[in-house]
Phi, psi and omega in degrees: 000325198276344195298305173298274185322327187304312187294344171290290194282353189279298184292325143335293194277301183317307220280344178299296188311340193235050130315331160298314201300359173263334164323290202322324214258358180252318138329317173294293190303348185284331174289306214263106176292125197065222182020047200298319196259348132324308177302284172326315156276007189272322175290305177312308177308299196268035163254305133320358192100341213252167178220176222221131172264160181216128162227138186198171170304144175304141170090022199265350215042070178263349182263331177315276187335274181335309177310261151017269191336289200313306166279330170297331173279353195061014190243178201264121214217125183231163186241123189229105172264109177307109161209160199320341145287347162303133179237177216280333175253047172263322164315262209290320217120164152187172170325137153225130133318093157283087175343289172321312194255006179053037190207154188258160206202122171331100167251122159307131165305162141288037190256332220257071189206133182303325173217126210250126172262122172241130186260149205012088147322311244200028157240358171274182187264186187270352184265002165254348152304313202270323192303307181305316207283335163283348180302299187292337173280317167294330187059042194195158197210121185257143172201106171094249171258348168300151156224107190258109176327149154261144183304137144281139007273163203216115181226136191251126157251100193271126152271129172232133204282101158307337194264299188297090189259050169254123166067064134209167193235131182286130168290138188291135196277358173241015182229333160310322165334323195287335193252143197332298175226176196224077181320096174238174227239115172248183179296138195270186183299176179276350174269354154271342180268343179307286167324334185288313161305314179274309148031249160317313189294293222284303108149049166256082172296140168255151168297131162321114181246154170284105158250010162261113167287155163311315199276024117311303191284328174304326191266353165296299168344273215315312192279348159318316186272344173245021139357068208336176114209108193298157161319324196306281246270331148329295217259321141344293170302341169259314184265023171287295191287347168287311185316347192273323195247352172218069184274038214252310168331320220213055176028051206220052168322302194316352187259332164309323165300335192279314185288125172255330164197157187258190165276133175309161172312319194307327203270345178261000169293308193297315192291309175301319169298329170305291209287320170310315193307299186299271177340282199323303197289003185229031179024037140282158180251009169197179205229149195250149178348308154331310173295311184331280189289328197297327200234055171281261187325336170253018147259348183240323195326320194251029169230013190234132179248134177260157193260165183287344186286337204278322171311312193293331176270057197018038178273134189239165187313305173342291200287035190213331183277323155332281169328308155331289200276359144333302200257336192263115189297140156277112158288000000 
């Protein structure tokens, strides 16, 4: 019985503690039309910790989103457009020379920012991907003999353009591994694009207001981790990510040809952090099967590698994460 209660004073205190997010999300809404599960995943990533690939057509408002997020946050938002001449301190930074004073002196990169958009990822070369990508891992960034923190809360949003693959270098699969989840960005309805439309002819923009501190979102964490999560929903969460790498297991032969590697532990740490986020985000104190499966697909999707048999029959991740979740008893 005190078990029960506990989780009552558990669920109280989540709904108090996530009480910014209908600011956030009535704010966000006054620019951004649709695109409700972008938004959304854009929170989950700063609530973990985590950070977010997006992949969609130009004009989708993926920089529009962030950009918003970044004022509803008070926080600081830089834009890095990736192309084939870029180098790691374009990023990062690098030494200047000062004449007058005969000494060399820091110029900070765009990396040194609460929220960083880095656009076509995957039109830079891999030692300016990896440059990016330690960053986001380390949360720190060294130039010369320095090493400087980057500010909390601190989220990378990378974009890559699916159609145009001519003059790009593909992120390497242990290294897409980093980011939390892999987003993909469709067209909105036709009654939002209407809105978008009367909009723009109007050129009636609301102005953004800050109703959020960083340090709300820092301290949203802390309550993200205490988040319930019973054994059912542990063991719900492994074997979805077991089914990826042995799915002979969970009666899903048919998949051994398709799947060529399954998701890594990262991906069954990332599904679970994911799944608390989301309950925080529905101002729940625990978390239920449902959270689970909502951010299955933009958590595993850029972690499960297809075999050539799988490219010949088109079978894509989607269908395979389908399948999973098809099979995989719900507790």
């Amino acid at each position: 019985m005190t078990h029960s209660i506990d989780i009552e004073a558990l669920n109280q205190q989540i709904y108090l503690d996530s009480a910014f997010v209908e600011r956030l999300n009535a704010e966000t809404g006054k620019v951004i039309v649709g695109q409700h599960h972008m938004v959304e995943r854009l929170l989950l990533g700063l609530l973990t910790r985590g950070h977010v690939l997006l992949e969609g057509l130009p004009g989708l408002a993926k920089t529009l989103a962030i950009k918003t997020l970044s004022k509803t946050i008070d926080a600081k938002f830089s834009r890095i457009q990736f192309t084939p001449d870029l180098l790691p301190a374009d990023i990062i930074g690098t030494m200047i020379y000062n004449p007058s004073q005969n000494e060399f002196s820091v110029r900070k990169g765009p990396i040194f920012a609460n929220f960083v958009l880095a656009d076509e990822i995957n039109r830079a070369p891999a030692k300016v991907q990896s440059a990016l990508l330690e960053a986001m891992q380390e949360r720190q960034v060294t130039i010369g003999n320095e090493t400087f923190k980057l500010q909390e809360p601190f989220l990378v949003l990378a974009t890559q353009n699916p159609i145009e693959q001519e003059g790009t270098y593909p992120l390497p699969e242990a290294q897409v591994d980093r980011f939390m989840l892999k987003v993909k960005i469709t067209y909105p309805k036709q009654e939002e694009e209407r809105e978008i439309i009367r909009r723009n002819l109007k050129g009636d923009f609301e102005n953004v207001n800050a109703v959020v501190k960083p340090e709300e979102i820092i301290k949203a964490r802390e309550s993200v981790r205490k988040v319930y999560m019973d054994e059912k929903i542990e063991q719900y969460i492994l074997d979805i990510v077991f089914a990826t790498r042995t799915p002979a297991d969970y009666r899903l032969k048919n998949l051994e040809l398709l799947i060529n590697y399954g998701g890594s532990p990262r991906a069954s740490i990332a599904l679970a952090m994911a799944a608390k986020a989301y309950a925080f985000l529905q101002r729940r104190g625990y978390v239920i099967p449902e959270d689970v499966r909502s951010v299955c697909h933009d958590v595993m999707r850029h972690r499960i590698g297809l075999t050539y048999e799988a490219e010949a029959e088109n079978v894509t991740q989607e269908d395979i994460i389908n399948q999973v979740l098809n099979s995989v008893e719900v507790p």
